[in-house]
C-alpha positions as a Python dict, from the first residue, in 0.01 Angstrom:
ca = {
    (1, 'X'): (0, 0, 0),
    (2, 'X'): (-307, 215, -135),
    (3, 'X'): (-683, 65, -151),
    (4, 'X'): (-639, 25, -513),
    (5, 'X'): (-326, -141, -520),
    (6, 'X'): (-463, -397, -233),
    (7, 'X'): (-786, -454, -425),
    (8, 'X'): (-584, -483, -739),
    (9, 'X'): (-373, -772, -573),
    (10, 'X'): (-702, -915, -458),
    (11, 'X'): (-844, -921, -790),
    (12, 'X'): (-534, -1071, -948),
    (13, 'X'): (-542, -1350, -679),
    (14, 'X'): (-912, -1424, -707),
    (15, 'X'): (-840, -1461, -1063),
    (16, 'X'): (-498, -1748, -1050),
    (17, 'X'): (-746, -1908, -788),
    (18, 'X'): (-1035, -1948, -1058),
    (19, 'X'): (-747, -2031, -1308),
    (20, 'X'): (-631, -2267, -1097),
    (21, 'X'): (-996, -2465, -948),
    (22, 'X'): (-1057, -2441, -1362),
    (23, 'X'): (-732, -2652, -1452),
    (24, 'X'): (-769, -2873, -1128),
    (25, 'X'): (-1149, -2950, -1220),
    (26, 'X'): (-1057, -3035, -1585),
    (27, 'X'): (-798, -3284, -1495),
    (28, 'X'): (-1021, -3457, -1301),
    (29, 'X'): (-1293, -3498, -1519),
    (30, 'X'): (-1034, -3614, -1796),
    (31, 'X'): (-965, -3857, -1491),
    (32, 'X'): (-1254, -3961, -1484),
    (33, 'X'): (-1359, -4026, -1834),
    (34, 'X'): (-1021, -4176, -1871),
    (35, 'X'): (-1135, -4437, -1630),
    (36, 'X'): (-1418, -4532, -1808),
    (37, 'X'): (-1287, -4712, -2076),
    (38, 'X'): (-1132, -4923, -1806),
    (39, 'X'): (-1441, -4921, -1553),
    (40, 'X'): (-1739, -4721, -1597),
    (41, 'X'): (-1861, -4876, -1256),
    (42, 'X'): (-1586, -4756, -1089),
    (43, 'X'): (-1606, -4420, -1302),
    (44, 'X'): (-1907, -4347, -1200),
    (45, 'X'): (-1809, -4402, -846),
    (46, 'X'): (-1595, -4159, -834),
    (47, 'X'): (-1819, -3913, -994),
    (48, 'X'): (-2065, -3987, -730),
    (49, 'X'): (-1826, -3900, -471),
    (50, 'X'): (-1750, -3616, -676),
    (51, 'X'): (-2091, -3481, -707),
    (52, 'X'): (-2092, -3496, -305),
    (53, 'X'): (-1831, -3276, -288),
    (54, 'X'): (-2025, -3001, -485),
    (55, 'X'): (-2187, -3130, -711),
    (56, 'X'): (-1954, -2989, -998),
    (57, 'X'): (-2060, -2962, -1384),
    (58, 'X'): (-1763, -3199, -1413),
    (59, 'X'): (-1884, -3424, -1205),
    (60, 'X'): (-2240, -3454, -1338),
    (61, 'X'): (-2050, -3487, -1681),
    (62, 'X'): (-1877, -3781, -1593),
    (63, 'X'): (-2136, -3947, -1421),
    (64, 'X'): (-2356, -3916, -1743),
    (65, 'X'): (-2129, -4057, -1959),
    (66, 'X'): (-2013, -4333, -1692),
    (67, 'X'): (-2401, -4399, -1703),
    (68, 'X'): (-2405, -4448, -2076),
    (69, 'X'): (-2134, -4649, -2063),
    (70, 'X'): (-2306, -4881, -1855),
    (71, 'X'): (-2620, -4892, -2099),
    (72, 'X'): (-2835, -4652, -1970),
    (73, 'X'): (-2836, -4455, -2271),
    (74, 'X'): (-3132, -4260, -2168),
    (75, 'X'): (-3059, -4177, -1809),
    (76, 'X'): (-2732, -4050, -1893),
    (77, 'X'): (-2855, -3829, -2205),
    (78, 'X'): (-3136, -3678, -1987),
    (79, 'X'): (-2862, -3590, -1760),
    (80, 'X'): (-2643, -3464, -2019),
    (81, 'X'): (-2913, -3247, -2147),
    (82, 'X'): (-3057, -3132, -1809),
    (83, 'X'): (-2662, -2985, -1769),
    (84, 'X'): (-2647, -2846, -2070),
    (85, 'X'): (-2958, -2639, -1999),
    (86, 'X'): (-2864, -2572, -1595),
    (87, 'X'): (-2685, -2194, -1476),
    (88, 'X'): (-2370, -2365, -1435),
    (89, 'X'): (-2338, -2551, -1736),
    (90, 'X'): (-2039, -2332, -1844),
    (91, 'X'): (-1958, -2212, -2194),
    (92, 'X'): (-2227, -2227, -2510),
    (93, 'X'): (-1924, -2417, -2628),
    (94, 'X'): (-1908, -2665, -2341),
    (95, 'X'): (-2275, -2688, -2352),
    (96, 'X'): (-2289, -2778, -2711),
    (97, 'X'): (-2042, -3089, -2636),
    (98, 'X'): (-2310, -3181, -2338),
    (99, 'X'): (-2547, -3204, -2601),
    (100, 'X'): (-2320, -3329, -2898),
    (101, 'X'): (-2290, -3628, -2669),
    (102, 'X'): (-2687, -3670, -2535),
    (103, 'X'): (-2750, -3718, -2920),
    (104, 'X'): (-2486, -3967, -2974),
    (105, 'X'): (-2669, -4140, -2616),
    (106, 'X'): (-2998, -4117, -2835),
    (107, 'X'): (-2845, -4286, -3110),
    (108, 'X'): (-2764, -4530, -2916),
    (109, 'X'): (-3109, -4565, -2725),
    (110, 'X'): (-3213, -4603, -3061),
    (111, 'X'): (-3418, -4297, -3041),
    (112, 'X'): (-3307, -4082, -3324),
    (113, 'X'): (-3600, -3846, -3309),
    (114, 'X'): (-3433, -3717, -2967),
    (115, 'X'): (-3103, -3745, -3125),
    (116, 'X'): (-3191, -3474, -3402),
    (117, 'X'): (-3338, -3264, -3130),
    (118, 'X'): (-3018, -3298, -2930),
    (119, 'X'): (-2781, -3194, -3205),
    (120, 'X'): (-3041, -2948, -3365),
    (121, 'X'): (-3008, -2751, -2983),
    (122, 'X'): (-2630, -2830, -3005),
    (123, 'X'): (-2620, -2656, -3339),
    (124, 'X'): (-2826, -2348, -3180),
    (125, 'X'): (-2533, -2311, -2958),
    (126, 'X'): (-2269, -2357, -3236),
    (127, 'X'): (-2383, -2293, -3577),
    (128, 'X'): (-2277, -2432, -3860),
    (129, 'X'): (-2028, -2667, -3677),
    (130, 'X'): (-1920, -2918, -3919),
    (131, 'X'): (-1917, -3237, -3670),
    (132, 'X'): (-2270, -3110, -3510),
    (133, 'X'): (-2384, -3092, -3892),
    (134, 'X'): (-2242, -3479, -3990),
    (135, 'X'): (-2426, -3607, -3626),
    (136, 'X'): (-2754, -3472, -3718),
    (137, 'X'): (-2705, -3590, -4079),
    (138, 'X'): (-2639, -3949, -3944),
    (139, 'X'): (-2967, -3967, -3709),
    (140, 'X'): (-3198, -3809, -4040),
    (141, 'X'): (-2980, -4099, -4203),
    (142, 'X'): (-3126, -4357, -3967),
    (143, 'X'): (-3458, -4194, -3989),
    (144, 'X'): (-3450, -4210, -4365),
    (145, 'X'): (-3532, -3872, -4397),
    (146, 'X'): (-3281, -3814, -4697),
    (147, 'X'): (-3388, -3455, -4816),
    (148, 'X'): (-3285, -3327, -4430),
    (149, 'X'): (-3009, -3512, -4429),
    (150, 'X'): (-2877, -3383, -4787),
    (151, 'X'): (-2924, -3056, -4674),
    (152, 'X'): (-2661, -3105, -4373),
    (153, 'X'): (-2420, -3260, -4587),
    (154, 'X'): (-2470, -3000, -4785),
    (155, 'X'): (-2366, -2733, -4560),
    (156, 'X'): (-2075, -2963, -4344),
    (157, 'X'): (-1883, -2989, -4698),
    (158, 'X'): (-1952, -2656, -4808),
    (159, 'X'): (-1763, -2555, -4438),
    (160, 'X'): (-1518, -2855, -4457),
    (161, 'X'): (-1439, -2961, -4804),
    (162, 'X'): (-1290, -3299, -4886),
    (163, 'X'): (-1447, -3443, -4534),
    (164, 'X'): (-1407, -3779, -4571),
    (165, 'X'): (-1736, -3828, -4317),
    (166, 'X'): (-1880, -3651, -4518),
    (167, 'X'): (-1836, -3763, -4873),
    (168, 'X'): (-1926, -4108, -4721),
    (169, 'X'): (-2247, -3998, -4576),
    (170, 'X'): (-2391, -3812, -4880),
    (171, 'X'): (-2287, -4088, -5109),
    (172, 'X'): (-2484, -4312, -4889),
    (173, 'X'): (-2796, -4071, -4883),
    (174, 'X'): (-2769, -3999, -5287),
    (175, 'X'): (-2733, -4401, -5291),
    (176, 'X'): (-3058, -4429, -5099),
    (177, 'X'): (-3255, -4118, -5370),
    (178, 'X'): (-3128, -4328, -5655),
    (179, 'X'): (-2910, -4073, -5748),
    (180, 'X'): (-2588, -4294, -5873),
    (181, 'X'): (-2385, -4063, -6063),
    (182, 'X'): (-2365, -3820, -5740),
    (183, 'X'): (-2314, -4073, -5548),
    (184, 'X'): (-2038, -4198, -5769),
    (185, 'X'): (-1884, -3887, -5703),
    (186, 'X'): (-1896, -3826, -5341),
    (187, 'X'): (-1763, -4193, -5300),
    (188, 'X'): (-1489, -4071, -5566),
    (189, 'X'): (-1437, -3750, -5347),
    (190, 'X'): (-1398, -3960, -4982),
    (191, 'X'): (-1128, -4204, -5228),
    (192, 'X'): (-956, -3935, -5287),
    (193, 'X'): (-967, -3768, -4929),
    (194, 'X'): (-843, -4106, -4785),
    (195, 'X'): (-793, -4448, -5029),
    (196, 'X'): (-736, -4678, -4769),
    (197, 'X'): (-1065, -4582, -4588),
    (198, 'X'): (-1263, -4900, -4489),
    (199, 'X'): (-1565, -4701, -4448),
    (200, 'X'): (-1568, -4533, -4796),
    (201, 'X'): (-1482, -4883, -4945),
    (202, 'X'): (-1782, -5029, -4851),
    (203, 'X'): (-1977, -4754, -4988),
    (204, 'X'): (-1785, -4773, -5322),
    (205, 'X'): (-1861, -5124, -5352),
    (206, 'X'): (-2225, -5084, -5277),
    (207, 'X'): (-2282, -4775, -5505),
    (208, 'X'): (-2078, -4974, -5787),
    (209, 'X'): (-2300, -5262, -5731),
    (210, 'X'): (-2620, -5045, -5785),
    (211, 'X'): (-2477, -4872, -6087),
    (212, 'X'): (-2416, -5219, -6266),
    (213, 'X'): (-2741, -5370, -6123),
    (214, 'X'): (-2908, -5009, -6314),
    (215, 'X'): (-2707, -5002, -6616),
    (216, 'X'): (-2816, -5390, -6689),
    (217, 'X'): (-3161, -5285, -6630),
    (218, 'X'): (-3124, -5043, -6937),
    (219, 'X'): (-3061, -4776, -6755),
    (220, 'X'): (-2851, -4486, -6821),
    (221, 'X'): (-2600, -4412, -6555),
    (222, 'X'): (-2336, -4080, -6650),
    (223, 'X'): (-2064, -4095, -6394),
    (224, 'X'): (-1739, -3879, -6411),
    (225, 'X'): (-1388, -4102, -6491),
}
């Protein structure tokens, strides 16, 4: 066999090996998140004992979530973000999901201003992604900063029109600016999308409840049939 045809081979089987610790390591962390809806205690066990073993980006993945699981929304979105940010965090993909999920973590800490920053990175990572741009509309939601969150909406429906998410989200915000008549028709939009929507009910019931409650006040509310 020439040198070329040996290193070939070499290369080859370096490469099924990767392949292979890739598809091993992925199953195990879908393991292990599978275990936390049934135990994050024990979940987190096992990411422990996985960390030990090399401290994998898996592992600390797990762990993290395991952690937030268990209530400590903070400890496991600093962890979340600290792997997003480490050498070994793997793909600007995979490292947007790290940080797709620290904001959601925030969110539930009840700290939305670290939310926005989580999913404004995220979006750095993958722009213009449609989910990234309905989380960071929902934490300017909870924030009440409207404008910022319009302009999210905005975009997400431009990139994914008929969203139901979305329709639901901007009715709320053009609910919140007084803006009835558009959000009459994002409400009409989400109906559309999805009539059975529980979500988008509620909003259609609030947003017809404001339009009455203007229209006895005297005033004038145009809204599309």
């Amino acid at each position: 066999m020439s040198l070329i045809a040996a290193l070939t081979g070499s290369v080859l089987l370096l490469q099924t090996l990767g392949a292979d610790l890739a598809r091993a390591e992925e199953e195990r962390l879908e393991a292990c998140v599978a275990k936390i809806e049934v135990s994050a205690e024990d979940a987190y066990e096992d990411g422990l004992a996985w960390t030990h073993e090399g401290n994998r980006p898996g592992a600390r993945q797990c762990t993290a979530l395991a952690l937030i699981a268990l209530g400590n929304y903070e400890t496991g979105a600093n962890r979340l973000m600290q792997l997003a940010r480490s050498t070994d965090g793997g793909s600007m993909e995979q490292r947007a999901v790290y940080l797709s999920q620290a904001g959601h973590a925030w969110l539930q800490a009840d700290a939305t201003d670290a939310a926005v920053r989580s999913f404004t990175e995220a979006l750095k990572l993958a722009p213009g992604a449609t989910e990234l741009l309905l989380d960071r509309a929902a934490a300017y939601i909870v924030s009440e900063k409207w404008d910022e969150a319009l302009a999210d909406l905005d975009l997400a429906l431009i990139n994914a029109p008929g969203d139901v998410a979305g329709h639901q989200l901007r009715a709320e915000v053009h609910l919140n600016k007084k803006n009835l008549a558009a959000a009459k028709k994002d409400v009409d939009a989400a109906m559309a999308a999805d009539p059975k929507n529980i979500d988008t009910l509620l909003v259609r019931g609030r947003v017809r409840e404001a339009i009455r409650i203007a229209e006895d006040d005297g005033e004038l509310v145009v809204v599309s049939q």
